[in-house]
C-alpha positions in Angstrom: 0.0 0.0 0.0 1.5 3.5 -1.1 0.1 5.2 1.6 2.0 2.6 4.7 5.1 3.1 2.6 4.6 6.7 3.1 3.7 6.9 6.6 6.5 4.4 7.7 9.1 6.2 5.8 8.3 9.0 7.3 8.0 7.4 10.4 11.7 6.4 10.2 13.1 9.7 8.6 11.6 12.1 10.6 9.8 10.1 14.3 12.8 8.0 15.4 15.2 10.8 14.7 14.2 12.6 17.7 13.1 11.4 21.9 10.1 12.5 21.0 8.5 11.1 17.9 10.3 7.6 19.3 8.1 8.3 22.6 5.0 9.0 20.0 6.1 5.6 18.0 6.0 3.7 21.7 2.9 5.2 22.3 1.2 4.5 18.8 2.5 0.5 18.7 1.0 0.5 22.5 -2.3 2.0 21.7 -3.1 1.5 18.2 -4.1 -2.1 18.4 -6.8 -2.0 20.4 -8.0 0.6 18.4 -8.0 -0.8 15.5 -9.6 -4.3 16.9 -12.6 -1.8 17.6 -12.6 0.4 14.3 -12.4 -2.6 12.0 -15.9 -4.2 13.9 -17.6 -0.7 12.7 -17.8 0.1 9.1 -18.7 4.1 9.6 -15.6 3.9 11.7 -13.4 2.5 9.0 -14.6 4.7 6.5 -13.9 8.1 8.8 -10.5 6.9 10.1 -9.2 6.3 6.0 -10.6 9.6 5.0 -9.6 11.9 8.0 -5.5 10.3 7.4 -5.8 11.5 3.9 -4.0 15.0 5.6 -1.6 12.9 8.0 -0.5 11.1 4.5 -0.3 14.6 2.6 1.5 16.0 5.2 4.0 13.4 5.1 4.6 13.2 1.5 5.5 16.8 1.4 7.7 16.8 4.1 9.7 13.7 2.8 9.7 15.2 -0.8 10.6 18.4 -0.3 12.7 17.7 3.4 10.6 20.1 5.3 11.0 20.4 9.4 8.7 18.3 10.4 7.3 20.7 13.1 6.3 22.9 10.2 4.8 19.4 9.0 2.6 19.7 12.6 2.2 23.3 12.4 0.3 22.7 9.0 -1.4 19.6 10.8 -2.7 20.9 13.8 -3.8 23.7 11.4 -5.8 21.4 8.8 -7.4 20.3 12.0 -8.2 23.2 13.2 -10.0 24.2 9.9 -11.7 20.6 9.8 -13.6 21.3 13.1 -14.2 24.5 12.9 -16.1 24.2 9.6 -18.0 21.5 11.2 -18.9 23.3 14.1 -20.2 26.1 12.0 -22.2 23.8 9.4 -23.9 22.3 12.3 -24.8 26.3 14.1 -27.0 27.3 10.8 
């Protein structure tokens, strides 16, 4: 799958460079399988996780092509987030 070759690439250029993304790793391999024992018994959940990683994937790919810091990478992340909810939170006010 492009998009794991991506992430772990990124992953290992960028997250295990540095204490902290290795803390973030340990904390991802910890949590992430009980997580995804419960997404993968709920369709809807499937569905939302694959489409709201589409930016965590974009994110990556531009940093790895063009070698950006990755905090600028979370800068933009947090950012696209930010966005995300608040256009939600507006769509659902009207």
């Amino acid at each position: 799958e492009p998009h794991v070759k991506v992430l772990s690439n990124f992953r290992n250029s960028y997250l295990l460079t540095h204490r902290a993304g290795k803390a973030f790793v340990r904390l991802y391999y910890i949590y992430s399988p009980p997580i995804a024992d419960f997404i993968v018994k709920h369709h809807i959940l499937i569905e939302l996780v694959h489409w709201s990683l589409l930016p965590v994937f974009g994110l990556s790919w531009i940093t790895l092509q063009v070698c950006a810091a990755p905090f600028l990478t979370l800068i933009l992340l947090m950012y696209t987030g930010l966005v995300y909810v608040a256009t939600k939170r507006r769509k659902y006010r009207h």
